[in-house]
C-alpha positions as CSV (number, residue, x, y, z in Angstrom):
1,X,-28.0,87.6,-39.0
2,X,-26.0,86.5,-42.2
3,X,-24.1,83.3,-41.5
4,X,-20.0,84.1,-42.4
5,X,-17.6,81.2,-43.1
6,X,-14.1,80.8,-41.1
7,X,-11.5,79.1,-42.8
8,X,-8.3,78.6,-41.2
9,X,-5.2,77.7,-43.4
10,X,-3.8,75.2,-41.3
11,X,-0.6,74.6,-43.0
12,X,0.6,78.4,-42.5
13,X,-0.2,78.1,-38.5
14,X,2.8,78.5,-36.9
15,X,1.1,77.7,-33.3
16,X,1.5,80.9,-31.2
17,X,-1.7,80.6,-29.7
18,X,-3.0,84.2,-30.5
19,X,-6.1,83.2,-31.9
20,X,-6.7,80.8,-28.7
21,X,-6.1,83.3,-26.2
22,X,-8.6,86.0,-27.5
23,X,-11.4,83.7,-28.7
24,X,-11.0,80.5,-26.8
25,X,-15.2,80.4,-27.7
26,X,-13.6,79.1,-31.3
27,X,-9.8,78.3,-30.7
28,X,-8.0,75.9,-28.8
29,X,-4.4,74.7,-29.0
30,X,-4.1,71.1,-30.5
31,X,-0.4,68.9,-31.5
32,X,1.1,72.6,-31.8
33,X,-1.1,74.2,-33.7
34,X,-4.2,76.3,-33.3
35,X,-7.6,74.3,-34.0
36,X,-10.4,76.0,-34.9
37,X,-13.5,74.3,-33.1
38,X,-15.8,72.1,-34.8
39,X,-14.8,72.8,-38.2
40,X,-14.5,70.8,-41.4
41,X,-12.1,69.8,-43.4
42,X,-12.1,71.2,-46.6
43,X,-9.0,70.1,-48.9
44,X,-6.0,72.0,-47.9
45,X,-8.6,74.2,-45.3
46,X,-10.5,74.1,-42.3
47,X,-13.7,76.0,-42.3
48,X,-16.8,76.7,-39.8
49,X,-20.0,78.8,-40.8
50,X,-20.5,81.5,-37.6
51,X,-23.9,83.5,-36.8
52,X,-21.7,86.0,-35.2
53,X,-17.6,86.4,-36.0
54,X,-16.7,89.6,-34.0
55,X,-14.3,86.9,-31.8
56,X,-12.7,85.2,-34.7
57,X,-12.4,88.4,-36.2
58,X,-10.2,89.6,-33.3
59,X,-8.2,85.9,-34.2
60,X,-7.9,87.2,-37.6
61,X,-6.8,90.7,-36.6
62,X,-4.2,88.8,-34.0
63,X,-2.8,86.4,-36.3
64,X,1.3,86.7,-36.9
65,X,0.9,84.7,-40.4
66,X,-2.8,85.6,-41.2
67,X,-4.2,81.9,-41.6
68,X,-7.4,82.7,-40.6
69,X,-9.7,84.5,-42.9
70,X,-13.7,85.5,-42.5
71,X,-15.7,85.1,-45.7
């Protein structure tokens, strides 16, 4: 399976928890915002390589301010 690369634009997060409550496997709610799991900072970005996105892809789909992205 090819690996994909979730990057979550923390700044834009506006902490409704979407992405939390349909892929908690990934999300969690930290200091008001939406943490995405064992990921790395990267600059402005946080980013984690996943075998398998189909749950942060319904976090993507869910987003109000579409901060996550799937690469």
């Amino acid at each position: 399976m090819i690996c994909m690369k979730v990057i979550h634009e923390i700044e834009k997060c506006i902490g409704c928890g979407a992405c939390a409550a349909v892929c908690a496997d990934y999300w969690e709610m930290k200091g008001g915002k939406s943490n995405l799991k064992g990921s790395k900072a990267v600059g402005d970005v946080f980013e984690l390589e996943v075998d398998d996105p189909e749950c942060c892809q319904q976090a993507v789909d869910t987003c109000p301010v579409q901060c996550i992205k799937i690469e």
